[in-house]
C-alpha positions as CSV (number, residue, x, y, z in Angstrom):
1,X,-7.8,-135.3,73.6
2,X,-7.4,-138.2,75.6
3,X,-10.5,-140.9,74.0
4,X,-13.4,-142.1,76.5
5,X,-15.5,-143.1,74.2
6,X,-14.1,-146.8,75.0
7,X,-13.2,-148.7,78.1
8,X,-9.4,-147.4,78.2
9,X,-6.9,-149.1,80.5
10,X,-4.8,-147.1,83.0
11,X,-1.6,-148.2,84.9
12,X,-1.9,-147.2,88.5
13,X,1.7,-145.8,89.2
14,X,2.8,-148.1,86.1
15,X,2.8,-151.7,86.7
16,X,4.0,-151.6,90.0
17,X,4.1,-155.2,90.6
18,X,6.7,-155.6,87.2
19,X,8.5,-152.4,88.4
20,X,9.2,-150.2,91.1
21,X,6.0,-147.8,91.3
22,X,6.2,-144.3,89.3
23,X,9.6,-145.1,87.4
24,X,9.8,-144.9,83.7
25,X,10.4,-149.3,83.8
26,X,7.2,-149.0,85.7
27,X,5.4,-147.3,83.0
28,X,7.0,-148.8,80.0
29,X,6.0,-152.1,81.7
30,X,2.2,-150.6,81.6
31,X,2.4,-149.4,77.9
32,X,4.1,-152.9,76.9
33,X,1.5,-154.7,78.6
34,X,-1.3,-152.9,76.5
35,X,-2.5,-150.4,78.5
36,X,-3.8,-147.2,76.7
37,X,-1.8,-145.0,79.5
38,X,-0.4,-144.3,82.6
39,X,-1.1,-142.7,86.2
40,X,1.4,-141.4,88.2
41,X,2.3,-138.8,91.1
42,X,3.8,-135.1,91.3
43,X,5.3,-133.4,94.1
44,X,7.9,-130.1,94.0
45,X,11.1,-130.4,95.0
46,X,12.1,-127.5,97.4
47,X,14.2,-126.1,94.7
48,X,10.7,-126.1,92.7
49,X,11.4,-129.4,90.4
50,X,8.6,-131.4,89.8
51,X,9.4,-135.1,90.0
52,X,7.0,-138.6,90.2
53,X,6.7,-139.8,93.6
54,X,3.6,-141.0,95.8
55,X,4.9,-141.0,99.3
56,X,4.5,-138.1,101.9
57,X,7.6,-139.9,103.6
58,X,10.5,-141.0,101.7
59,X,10.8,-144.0,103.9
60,X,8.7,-146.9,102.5
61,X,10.6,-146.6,99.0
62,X,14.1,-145.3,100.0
63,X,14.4,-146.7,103.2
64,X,15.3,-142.9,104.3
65,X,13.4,-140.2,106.7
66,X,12.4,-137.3,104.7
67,X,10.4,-135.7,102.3
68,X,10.4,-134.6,98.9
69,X,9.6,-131.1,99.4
70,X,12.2,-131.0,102.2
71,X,14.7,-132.0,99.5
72,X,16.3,-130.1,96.3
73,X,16.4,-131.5,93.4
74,X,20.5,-132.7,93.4
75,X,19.3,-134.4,96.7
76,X,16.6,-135.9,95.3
77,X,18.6,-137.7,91.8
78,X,21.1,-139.3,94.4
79,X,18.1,-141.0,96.5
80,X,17.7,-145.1,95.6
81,X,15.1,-147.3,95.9
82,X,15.1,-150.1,98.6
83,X,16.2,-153.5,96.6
84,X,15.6,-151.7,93.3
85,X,18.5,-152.3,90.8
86,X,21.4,-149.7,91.0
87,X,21.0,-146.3,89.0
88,X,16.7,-146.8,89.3
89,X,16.1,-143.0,90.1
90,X,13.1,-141.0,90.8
91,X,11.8,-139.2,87.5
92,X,11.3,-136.1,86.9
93,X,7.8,-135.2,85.7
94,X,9.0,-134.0,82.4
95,X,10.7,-137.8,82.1
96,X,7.4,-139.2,82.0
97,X,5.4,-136.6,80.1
98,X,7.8,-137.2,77.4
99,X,7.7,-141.3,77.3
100,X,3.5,-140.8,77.3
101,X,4.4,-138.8,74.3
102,X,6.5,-140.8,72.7
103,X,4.3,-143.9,73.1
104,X,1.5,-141.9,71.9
105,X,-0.3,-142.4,75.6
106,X,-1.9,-140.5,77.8
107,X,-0.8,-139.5,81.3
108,X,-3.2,-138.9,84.5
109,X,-0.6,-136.7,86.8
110,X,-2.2,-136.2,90.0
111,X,-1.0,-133.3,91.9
112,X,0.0,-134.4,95.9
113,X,-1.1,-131.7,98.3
114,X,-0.3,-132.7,102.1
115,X,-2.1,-130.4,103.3
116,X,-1.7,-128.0,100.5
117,X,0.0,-128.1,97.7
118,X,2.1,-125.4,97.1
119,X,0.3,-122.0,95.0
120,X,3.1,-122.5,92.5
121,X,2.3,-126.3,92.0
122,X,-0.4,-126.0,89.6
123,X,1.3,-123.2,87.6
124,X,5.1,-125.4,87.4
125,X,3.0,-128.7,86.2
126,X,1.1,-126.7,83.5
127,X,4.5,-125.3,82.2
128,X,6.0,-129.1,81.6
129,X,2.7,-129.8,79.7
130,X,3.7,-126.8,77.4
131,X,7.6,-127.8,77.6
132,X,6.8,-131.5,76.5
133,X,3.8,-130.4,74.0
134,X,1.2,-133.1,75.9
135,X,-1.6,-131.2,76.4
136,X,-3.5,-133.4,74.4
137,X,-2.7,-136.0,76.4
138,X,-2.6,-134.9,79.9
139,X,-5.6,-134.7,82.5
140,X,-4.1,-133.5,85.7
141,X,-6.2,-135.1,88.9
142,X,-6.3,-134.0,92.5
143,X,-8.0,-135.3,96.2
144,X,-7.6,-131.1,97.0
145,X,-10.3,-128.9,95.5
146,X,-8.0,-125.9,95.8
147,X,-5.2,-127.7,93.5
148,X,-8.2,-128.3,91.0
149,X,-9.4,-124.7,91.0
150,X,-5.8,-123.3,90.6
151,X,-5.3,-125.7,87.5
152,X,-8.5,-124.5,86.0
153,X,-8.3,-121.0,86.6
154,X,-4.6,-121.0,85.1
155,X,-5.2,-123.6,82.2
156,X,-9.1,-124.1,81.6
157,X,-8.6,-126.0,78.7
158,X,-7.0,-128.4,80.6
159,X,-8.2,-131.7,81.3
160,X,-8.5,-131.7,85.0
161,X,-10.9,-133.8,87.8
162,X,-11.2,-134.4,91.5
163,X,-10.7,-137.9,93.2
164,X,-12.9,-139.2,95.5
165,X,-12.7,-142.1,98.2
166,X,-16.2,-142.3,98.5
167,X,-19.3,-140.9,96.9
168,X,-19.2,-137.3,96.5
169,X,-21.3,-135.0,98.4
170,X,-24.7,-134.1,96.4
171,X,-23.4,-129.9,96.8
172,X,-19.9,-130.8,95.4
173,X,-20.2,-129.5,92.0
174,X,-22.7,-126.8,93.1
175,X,-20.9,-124.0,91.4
176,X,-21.2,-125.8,88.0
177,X,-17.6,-127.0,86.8
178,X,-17.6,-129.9,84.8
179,X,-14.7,-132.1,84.3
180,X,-13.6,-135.6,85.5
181,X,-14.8,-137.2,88.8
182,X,-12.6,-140.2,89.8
183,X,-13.9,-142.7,92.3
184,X,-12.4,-145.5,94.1
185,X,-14.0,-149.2,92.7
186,X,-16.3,-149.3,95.9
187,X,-17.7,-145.7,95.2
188,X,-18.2,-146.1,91.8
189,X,-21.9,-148.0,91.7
190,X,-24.4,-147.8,89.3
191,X,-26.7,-144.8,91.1
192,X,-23.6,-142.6,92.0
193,X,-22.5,-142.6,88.3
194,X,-25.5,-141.8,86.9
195,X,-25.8,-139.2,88.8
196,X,-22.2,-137.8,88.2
197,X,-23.2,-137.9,84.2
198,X,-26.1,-136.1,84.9
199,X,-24.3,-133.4,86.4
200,X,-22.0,-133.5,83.2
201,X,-19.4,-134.6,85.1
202,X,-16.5,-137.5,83.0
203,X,-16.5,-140.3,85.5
204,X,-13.7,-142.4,86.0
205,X,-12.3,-145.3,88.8
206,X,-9.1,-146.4,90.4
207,X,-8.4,-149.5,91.9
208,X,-9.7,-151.8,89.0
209,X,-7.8,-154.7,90.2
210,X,-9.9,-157.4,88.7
211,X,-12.4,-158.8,86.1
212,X,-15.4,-158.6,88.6
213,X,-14.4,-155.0,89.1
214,X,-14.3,-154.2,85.6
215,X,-17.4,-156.0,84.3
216,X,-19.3,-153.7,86.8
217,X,-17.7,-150.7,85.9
218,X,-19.0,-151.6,82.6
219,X,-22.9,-151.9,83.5
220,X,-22.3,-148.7,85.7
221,X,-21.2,-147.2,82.2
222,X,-17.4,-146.1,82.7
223,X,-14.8,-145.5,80.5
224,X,-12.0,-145.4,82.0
225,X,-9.7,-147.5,84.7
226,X,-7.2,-147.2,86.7
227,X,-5.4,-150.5,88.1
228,X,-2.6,-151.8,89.1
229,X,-2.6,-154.9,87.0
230,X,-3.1,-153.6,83.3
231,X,-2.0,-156.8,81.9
232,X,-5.2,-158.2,83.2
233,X,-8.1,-155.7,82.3
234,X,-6.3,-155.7,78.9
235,X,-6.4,-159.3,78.3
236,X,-9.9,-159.9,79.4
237,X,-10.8,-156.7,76.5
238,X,-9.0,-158.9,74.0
239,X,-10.8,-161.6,74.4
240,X,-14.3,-160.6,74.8
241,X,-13.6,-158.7,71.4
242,X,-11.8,-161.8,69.3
């Protein structure tokens, strides 16, 4: 099971500032810059592959109109990345499953869902799990309550969690379900996630972009974070332990 019993150090779509965002240079720059995992995005193909892109538009990364899920997946291997180095390709989601495995890592996949995701979605992503043997090092993550609840109804043992911009609402967990909350760094104060851990809920926080950031996240009393510049969170734990 993925450890929060320490601080742990997430790379937000890699190291996107060492690498294009969501590619496996992205994330090996993450893991060889100390970070104890990686974050990264899932949409389906129209075909039904799963691949690791952000983006509801293809646009800002490929310089091309479009979608993903308008695409198959032969469409979507031939796409490149605007000013990215030839042959860069978007991964497929079994790619980087398999590179958190073989760096002993964990993965947070979160499932896109603009406006829905797709009924099939949850069931595909929990099928690579099994096909790359990570479920021990997978928590699946999604903005959509109705992607959670799919993933929890087909995999309960799963390690799954909603993200929230802001604070949740006091009646979101009123049916009981525990598992991971993740807030954004401005949600994430003291108050709010005390209250999440007294619901039983795992709390964690994207958009740790700095030391000021972090050092609050640790009086608030979280474990884990999710930034876009791992390098730094993980230098700043080295030192405060030498």
């Amino acid at each position: 099971m993925i450890p929060l019993d320490r601080p742990l150090v997430i790379g937000h779509r890699g190291f996107p500032s060492r690498a294009v965002e969501n590619t496996l240079p992205s994330f090996e720059a993450a893991l060889a810059a100390g970070a104890a995992g990686i974050e990264c995005d899932v949409r389906a193909t129209r075909d039904g592959a799963l691949v690791v892109f952000h983006d509801e538009s293809l646009q800002r990364l490929c310089g091309v109109r479009g979608r993903i899920e308008d695409l198959t997946a032969d469409a979507v291997r031939s796409l490149s990345f605007v000013g990215a180095p030839a042959g860069l390709r978007i991964p497929p989601l079994e790619d980087v499953l398999e590179l958190a495995r073989e760096r002993d890592a964990c993965a947070l996949v979160e499932i896109k869902a603009e406006p829905t995701a797709p009924p099939e979605l949850a069931r595909m992503a929990i099928a690579a799990v099994e096909r790359t043997r990570t479920h021990d090092r997978v928590a699946f993550l999604s903005f959509s309550h109705a992607a959670v609840a799919g993933l929890r109804e087909i995999a309960p043992s799963m390690t799954s969690g909603r993200i929230f911009e802001d604070a949740p609402p006091s009646d979101a967990f009123a049916h009981g379900a525990t598992g991971w909350v993740v807030l954004s760094a401005d949600a994430a104060t003291e108050p709010v996630v005390a209250r999440l851990r007294a619901l039983g809920q795992t709390v964690a926080c994207y958009g740790v972009d700095d030391e000021a950031i972090d050092d609050r996240l640790d009086a608030a009393g979280v474990g884990l974070r999710i930034g876009n510049f791992p390098d730094v969170l993980v230098a700043k734990r080295s030192t405060v332990a030498r």
